[in-house]
N, C-alpha and C positions, 0 to 999 in steps of 0.2 A: 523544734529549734529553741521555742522559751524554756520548756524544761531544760536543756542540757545547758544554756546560757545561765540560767538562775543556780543550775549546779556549780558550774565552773564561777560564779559570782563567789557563792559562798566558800568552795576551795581555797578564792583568792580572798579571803575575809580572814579564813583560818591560819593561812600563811601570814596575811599582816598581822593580826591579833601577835605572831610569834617575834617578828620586825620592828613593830612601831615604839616597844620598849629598850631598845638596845641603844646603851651607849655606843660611841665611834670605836673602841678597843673590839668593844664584842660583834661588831658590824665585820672586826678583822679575826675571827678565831676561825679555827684553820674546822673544816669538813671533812666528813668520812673520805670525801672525794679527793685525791693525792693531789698538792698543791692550791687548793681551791677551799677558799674562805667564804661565810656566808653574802659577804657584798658581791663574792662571782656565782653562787646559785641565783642571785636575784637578778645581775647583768645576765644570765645567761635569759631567764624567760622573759624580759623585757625586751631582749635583744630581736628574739624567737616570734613573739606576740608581735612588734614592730615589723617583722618579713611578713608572717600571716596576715598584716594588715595589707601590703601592701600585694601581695597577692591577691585579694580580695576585690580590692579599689582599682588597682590598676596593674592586671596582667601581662599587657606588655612592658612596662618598664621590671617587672619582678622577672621576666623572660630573660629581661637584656642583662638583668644584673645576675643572675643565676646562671649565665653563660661569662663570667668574668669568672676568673682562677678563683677558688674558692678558698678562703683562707680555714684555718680547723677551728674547731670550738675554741680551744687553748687560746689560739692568737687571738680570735676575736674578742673573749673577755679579757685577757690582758691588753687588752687596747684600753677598757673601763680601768684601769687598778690604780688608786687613788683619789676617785673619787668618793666623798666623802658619803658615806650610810644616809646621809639624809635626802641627798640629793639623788641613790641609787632606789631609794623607795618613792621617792617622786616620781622618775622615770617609770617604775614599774607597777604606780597607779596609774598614771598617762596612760601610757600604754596597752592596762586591761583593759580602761573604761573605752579606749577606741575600739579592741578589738570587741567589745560584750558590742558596742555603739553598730557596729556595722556589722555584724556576724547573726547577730538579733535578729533584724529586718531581710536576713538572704531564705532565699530558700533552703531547705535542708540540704537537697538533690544536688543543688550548684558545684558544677564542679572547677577546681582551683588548681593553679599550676602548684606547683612545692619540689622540693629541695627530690628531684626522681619522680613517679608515678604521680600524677594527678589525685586529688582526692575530692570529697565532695565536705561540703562546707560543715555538713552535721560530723563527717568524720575530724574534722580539722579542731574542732570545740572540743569532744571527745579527748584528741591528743592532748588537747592543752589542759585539760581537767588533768591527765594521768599526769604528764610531765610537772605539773606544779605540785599535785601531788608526791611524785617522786621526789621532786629537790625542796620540797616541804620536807621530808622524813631525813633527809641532807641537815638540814637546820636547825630541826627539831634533836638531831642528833647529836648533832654540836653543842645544844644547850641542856641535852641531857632529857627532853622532854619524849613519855613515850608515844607512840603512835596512837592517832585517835581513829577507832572503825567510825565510819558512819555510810548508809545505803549509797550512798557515790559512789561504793566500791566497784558495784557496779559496773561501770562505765569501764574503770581499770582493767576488771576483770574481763569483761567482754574483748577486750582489745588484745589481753594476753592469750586466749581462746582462738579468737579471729587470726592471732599470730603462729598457731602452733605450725602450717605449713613452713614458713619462713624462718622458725625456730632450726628445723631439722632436714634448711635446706641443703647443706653441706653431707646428710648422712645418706649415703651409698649402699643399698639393700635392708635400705630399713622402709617400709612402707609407711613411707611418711602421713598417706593417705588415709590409712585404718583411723577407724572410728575411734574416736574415746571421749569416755562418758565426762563429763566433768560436776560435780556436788561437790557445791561451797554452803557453808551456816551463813547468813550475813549475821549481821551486828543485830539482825533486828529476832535474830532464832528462826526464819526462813531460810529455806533450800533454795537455793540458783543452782539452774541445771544446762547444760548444753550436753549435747550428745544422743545419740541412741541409749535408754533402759539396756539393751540388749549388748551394747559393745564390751568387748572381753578385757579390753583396754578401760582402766580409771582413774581416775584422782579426786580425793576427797581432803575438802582443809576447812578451817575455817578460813574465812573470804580474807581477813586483813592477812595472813597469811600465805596464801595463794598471789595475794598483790604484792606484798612484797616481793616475794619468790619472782615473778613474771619484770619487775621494775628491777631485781638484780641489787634490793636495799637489805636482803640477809640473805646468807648460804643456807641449802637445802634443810642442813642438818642441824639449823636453830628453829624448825618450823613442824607444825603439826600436819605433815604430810602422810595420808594413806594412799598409797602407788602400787598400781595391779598393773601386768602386762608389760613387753618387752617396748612398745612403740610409749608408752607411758612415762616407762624411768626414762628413757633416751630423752625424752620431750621436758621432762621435768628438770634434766641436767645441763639444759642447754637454754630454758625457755627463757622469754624477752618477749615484752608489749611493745616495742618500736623498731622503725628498719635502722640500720645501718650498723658497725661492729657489736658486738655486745659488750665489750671490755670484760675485764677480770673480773669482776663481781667483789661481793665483799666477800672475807675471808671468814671459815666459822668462828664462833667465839673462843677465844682463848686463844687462837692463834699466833703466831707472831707474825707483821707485818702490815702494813697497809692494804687494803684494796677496796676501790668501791668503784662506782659509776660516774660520767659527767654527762649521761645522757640525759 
């Protein structure tokens, strides 16, 4: 649990390092995400990280309120929309140093109500590394900065891997079951591998690219994807590291029109 916390520490270092330089105007420039400025990527994990606290601390009141009409991502960051950048990276140092504060000292194993399916507390860290990561590449996007690999991909990748079921739960005779290999490069010229050697099904990337692919932060076809096998491409055209809709994804380049992610 200290490793995945010191990870997710420094994810949330990487993101400030992009924050803690922005004038109030640039606090408001608009994200790949439709509607949504970098003060609403930042309300959105402050927001997120303040549930995961309180999931953690105190289960039955996260019960009682997680059984109230759930309001959508949308509403609930536009609840935060004017308040001023400096006060929304306040909130959303609070709020790490609580969740690293208490997430630190649980057990891995622990397992936590959340927003559907129960999870266990080393999975819930995990989440939080990807999603800051994701709406890190949101930001980063916005200011024009490119994407940095570093071995946390890791963490992303595992989750996009661990999701390919739930990816291709909607597809009807496609065995969603079949094996497939998975060979990523990390950043570091190491192989990450999941799967059987022997599955006819593949996917090979280099890992920043695999992550973004699974986070839904570029279309298939701006990325170094090599795809074998029918349950492969299907998985690759659909996949996503987190539950609930996947939204439109971004559009490839060159495209015309908006689309990206608010997950």
């Amino acid at each position: 649990m200290a490793a995945l916390c010191v990870d997710l520490a420094a994810e949330s270092q990487d993101l400030r390092a992009l924050l803690a330089p922005l004038s109030e105007r640039e606090w408001q420039r608009a994200t790949p995400a439709p509607g949504w400025s970098i003060a609403d990527q930042v309300v959105h994990l402050a927001d997120v990280d303040d549930a995961a606290v309180l999931a953690a601390t105190d289960p039955d009141a996260f019960g009682a309120a997680a059984q109230l009409p759930r309001r959508t991502v949308d509403e609930r960051v536009a609840e935060h929309r004017g308040r001023a950048g400096a006060d929304v990276l306040r909130w959303f140092d609070d709020s790490r140093a609580r969740l690293l504060d208490v997430f630190g000292s649980l057990d891995p194993r622990t397992r936590l109500p959340w927003f559907g399916p129960s999870m266990s507390a080393a999975s819930a860290v995990t989440a939080r590394i990807m999603e800051t990561w994701a709406h890190g590449r949101d930001v980063a996007d916005a200011l024009g900065v490119a994407p940095e690999a570093t071995d946390r991909l890791r963490h992303i990748a595992h989750l996009g891997v661990l999701a390919r079921g739930y990816s291709l739960r909607g597809d009807r005779g496609l065995d969603a079951g079949a094996e497939v290999r998975v060979e990523l490069v990390s950043p570091g010229g190491t192989t990450w591998v999941w799967g059987a050697p022997e599955a006819p099904d593949r996917v090979r990337a280099p890992a920043l690219d695999f992550c973004l692919l699974v986070t839904r932060r570029r279309h298939r076809e701006d990325l170094a994807l090599d795809v074998v096998g029918p349950v492969a491409s299907r998985w690759i055209e659909v996949a996503q590291a987190y539950a609930g809709p996947p939204g439109e994804g971004r559009r490839p380049a060159g495209s015309v029109g908006p689309a990206s992610e608010r997950r």
